[in-house]
N, C-alpha and C positions, 0 to 999 in steps of 0.2 A: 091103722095109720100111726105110723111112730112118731111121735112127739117130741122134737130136738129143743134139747135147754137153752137158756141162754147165751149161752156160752157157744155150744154148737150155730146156733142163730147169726150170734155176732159173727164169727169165722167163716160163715157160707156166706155172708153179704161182702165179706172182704175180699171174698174169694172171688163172688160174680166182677164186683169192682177192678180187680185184678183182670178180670180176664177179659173187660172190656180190651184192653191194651192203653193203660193209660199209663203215661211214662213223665218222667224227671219228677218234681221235687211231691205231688200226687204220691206218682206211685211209693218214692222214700216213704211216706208218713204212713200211707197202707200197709206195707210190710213191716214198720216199725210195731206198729199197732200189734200185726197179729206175729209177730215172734214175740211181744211183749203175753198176751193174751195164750200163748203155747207154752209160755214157760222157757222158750230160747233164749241165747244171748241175743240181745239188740239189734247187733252187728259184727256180723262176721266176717272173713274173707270175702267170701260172696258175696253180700252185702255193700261191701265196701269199691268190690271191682264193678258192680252195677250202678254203684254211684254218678250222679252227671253234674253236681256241686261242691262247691267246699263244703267240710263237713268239721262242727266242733265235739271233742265228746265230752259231757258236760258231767263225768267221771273224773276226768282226767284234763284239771283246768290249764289252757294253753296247747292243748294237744290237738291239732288244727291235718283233718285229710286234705291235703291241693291235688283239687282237679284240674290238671294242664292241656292243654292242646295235646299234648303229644306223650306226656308223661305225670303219672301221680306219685305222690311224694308225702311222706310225715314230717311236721314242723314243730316245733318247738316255740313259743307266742309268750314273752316275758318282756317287763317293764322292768330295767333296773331301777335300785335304791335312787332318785333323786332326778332323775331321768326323765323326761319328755314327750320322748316318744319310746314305741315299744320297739324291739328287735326279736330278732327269732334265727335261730338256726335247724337247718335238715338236720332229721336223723336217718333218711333213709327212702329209698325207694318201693313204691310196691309193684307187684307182687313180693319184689324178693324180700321184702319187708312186710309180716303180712301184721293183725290186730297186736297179739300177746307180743311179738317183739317190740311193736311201735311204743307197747306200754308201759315195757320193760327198758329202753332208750328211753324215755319219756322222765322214768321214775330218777333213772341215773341222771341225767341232763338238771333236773329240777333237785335233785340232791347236792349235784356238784355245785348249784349255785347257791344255792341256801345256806348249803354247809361247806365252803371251800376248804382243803386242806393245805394247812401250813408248808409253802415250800420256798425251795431256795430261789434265790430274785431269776428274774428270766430276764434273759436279754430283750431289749426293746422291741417293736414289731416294724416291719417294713412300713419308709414313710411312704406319703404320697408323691415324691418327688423320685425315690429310688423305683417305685410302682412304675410310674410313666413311665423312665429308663428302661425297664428290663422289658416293658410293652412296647415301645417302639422300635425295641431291639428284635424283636418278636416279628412285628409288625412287617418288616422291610423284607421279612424271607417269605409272611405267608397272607398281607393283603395288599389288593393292588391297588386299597386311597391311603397309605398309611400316608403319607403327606398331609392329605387334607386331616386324618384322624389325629396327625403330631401335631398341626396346627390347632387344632381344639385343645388337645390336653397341654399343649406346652401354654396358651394363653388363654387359660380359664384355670384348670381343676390346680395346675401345677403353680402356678400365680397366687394363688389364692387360698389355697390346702397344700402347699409344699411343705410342710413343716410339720403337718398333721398326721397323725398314723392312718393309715390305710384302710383299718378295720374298724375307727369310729366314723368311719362319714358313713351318714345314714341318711334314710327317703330325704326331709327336710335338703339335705345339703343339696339329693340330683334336681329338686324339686327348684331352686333355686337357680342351678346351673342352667337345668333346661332353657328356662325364662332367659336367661342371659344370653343361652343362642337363641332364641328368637327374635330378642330385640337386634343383634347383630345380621339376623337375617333381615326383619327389617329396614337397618340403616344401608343394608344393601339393595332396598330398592324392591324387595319382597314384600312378601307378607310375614315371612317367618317358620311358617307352618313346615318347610320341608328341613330348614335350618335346626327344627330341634327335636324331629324324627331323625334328622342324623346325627345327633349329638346325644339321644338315647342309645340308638341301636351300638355309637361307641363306647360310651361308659357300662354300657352292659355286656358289653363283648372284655370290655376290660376285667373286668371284676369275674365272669367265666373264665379267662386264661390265668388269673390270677390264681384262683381254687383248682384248677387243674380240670377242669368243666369245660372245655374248648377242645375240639379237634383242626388242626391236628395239635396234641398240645405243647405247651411251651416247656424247654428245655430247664432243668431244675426245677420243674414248679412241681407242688403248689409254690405258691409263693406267699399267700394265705391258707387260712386252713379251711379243708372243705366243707366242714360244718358252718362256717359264716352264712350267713345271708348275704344274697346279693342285695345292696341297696336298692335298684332300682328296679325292683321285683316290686311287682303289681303295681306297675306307675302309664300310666296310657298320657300319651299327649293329648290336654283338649283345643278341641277344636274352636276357633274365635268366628262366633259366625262372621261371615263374611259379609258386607252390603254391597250384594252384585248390583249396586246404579251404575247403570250404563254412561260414561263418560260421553262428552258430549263435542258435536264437531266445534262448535265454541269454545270449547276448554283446547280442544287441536289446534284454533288459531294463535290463541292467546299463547300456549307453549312453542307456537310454533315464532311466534314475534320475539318473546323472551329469549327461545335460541338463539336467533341473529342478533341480539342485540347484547346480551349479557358476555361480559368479556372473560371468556373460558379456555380454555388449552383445547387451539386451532386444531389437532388429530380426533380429541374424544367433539369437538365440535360437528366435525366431518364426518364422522360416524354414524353421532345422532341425526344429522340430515339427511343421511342416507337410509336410516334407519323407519324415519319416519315419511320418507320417500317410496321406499320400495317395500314397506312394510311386511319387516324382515327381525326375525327374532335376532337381538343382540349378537348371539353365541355364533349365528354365523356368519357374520359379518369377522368378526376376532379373528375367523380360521381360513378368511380368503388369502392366497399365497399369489402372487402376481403371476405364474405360470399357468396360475386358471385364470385368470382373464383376457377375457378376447374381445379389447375396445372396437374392432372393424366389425366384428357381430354383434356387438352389445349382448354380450351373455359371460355369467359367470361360473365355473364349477369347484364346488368344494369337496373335501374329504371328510365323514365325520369321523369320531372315533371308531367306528365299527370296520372301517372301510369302504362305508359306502357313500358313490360320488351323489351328489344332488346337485342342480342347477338352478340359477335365476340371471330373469332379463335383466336390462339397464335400460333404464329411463335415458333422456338427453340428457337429460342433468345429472344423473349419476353419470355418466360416461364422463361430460365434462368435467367435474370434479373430480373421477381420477386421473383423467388425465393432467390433470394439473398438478393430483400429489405425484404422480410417479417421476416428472421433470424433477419437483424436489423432493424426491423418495433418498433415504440412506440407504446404505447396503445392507437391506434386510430383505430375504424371502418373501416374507409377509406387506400384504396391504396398511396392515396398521401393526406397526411391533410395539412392543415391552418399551415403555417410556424409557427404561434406564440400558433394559438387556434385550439389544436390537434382534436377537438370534432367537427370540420365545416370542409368542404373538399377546398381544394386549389382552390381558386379564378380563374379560367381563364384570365383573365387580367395579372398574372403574368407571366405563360409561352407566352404570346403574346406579351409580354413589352421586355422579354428577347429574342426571336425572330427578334423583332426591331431592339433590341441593335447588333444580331447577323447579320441581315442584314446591318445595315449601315456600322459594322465595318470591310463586304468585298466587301461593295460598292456594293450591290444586287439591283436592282431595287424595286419602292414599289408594285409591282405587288407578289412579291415573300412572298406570305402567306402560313399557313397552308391549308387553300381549295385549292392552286396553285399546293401545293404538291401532295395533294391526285387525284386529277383532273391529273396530267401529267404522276401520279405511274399507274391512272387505264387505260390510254390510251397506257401505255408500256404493261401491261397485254394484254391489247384488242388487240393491232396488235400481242402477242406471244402466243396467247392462241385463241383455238375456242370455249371453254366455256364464255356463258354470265359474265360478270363482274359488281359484285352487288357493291353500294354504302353501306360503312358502317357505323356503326351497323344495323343488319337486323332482323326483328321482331320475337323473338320468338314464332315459330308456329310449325303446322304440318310440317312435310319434311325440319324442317331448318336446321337437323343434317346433313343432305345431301349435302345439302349447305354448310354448315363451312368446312366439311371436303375438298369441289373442292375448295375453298375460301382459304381456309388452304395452302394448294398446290400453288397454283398461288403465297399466300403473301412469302412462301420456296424460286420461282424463283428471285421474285421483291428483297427479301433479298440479294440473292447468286449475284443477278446484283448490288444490292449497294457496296456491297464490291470489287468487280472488280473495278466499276466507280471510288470508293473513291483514288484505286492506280492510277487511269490511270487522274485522274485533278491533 
């Protein structure tokens, strides 16, 4: 019987461990062990490409492996003299970047700052104000919200960092920013939460066309150098739990008296009563064009962005209400247009900001939305009706006439019940 050393001992337990299949940051420390215990390097290429976490090498201080979704990368992790927070810039991608180079970029990067050499002044760095400019010039040939994206950056980052160079905004400043669209999602009558998921995925898209890191890319760029970090590299938006309480038909009367009675601008008035009539998400109510509606049938159809038409009924009392605006309709296409620019359709942000105004000022919770509404009006159908209860607008197709008409019916009861509710809050 031969008799294995310690040594052999340890490396054959490693080895069963191993071959269990046990994987991520396990299996790292097992194979660390026994290339330590063989006498190999640490970590190799191969080591590094099996990696399934960030990695520090504690050689080599600040020299940081990122594991990405899609791509790993060597970082460079330094505090400057006086500094707050830390920054870091790529050296490099891997594979094509494999260990001895990353350490050799590493050594130079960590020398260059240590020991800078004396040179001649350099002209300034691109501000944050010339940045926006050359992005939104960018933006018009090759995304299709750059509108909504100018409007973030021209009233946030360029307001407020216009004067600032480009390359010191760091995490702190997005971290800030973010917050800032959310409360603006917020005062729109949100929650937020989507408001500054697009206000990341913009300032990160900025900062990639900026370094020449975007396809397709922008013309003269970089515009930055590529070795910067992005600032808004490893930033997740958190999520605020939510308190899904269910909004209550009490709270529907009570808003619902407020509306008629609070003295508001008669269009976005009209809106919200049909809104909370037909229980009908905002956005499409904005996009009815008077050549889709058909008051002799009581039905509506719209277009969405995509091109596809959807429909919904009318109530008596929607019908009568339009027909009252359209005696005094302006010459706009639209059922409800652009307060100032009759040719565009009413912004949704305004009946949502007016919504706000209307919930604070009976003290509603912020759970109390337009989806609250329509969510609480289909589950009062649901327990008084044994027919299915469709979410609206619903597509125009075969058999939908079928449909509006049961639909029709039901939104008759949910009426005849708000008007009881509105006496009895």
């Amino acid at each position: 019987m031969i008799k294995l050393t310690p040594k052999q001992q340890v490396l054959l337990l490693l080895d069963q461990a191993l071959a269990t299949g046990v994987r991520g940051r396990i299996a790292g420390i097992l194979k660390h062990a026994k290339s330590e215990i063989e006498g190999r390097p640490l970590a190799d290429d191969q080591f590094y490409a099996e990696a399934s976490q960030d990695i520090s090498d504690p050689d080599c201080p600040g020299l940081v492996f990122k594991v990405g979704k899609h791509k790993r990368r060597w970082i460079y992790r330094y505090t400057p003299s006086g500094a707050r927070s830390t920054r870091q810039v790529t050296l490099g991608h891997f594979p094509e970047m494999g260990v001895e180079a990353a350490k050799q970029a590493w050594a130079e990067a960590r020398t260059e700052r240590e020991s800078p050499v004396p040179t001649e002044p350099v002209e300034s760095g691109v501000s944050v104000q010339q940045l926006v400019e050359r992005y939104i010039h960018y933006a018009k040939a090759h995304r299709t919200h750059w509108r909504q994206e100018q409007r973030l950056l021209d009233g946030a980052l360029w307001e407020q960092y216009g004067e600032h160079q480009a390359d010191q905004l760091d995490g702190a400043v997005m971290h800030l920013l973010l917050e800032q669209a959310r409360e603006r999602g917020q005062q729109r009558g949100g929650h937020g939460q989507r408001a500054a998921e697009h206000a990341l995925l913009t300032y990160r898209h900025l900062f990639n066309v900026a370094r020449g890191m975007a396809t397709p890319a922008a013309a003269e760029s970089p515009w930055l150098s590529p070795r910067l970090a992005n600032p808004c590299e490893g930033i997740q938006i958190r999520r605020i739990p939510a308190n899904d309480r269910a909004i209550t038909l009490t709270e529907v009367g009570q808003y619902l008296k407020a509306l008629i009675r609070l003295p508001i601008n008669d269009t976005i008035k009209q809106l919200l009563m049909l809104q909370l009539g037909l229980l009908l998400p905002l956005s499409a109510l904005c996009r009815m064009r008077w050549q889709g509606v058909d008051l002799r049938q009581g039905r509506v159809v719209i277009e969405d962005a995509k091109g596809q038409k959807r429909a919904f009924p009318l109530t008596a009392q929607a019908s009568e209400l339009l027909q009252q605006r359209k005696r005094k309709a302006q010459a706009s296409d639209w059922v409800f247009p652009a307060l100032k620019q009759h040719h565009k359709p009413l912004p949704v942000t305004y009946p949502g900001q007016v919504m706000v105004a209307i919930r604070r000022h009976i003290d509603m919770p912020d759970q109390f939305t337009s989806e609250a509404i329509c969510r609480v009006g289909r589950d009062w159908l649901r327990s008084d009706s044994a027919l299915p209860v469709l979410r609206l607008p619903i597509r125009e197709e075969q058999g939908s006439e079928f449909q509006l008409v049961a639909i029709k019916e039901q939104l008759e009861q949910w009426n005849r019940y708000l008007a009881n509710l509105r006496q009895s809050v």
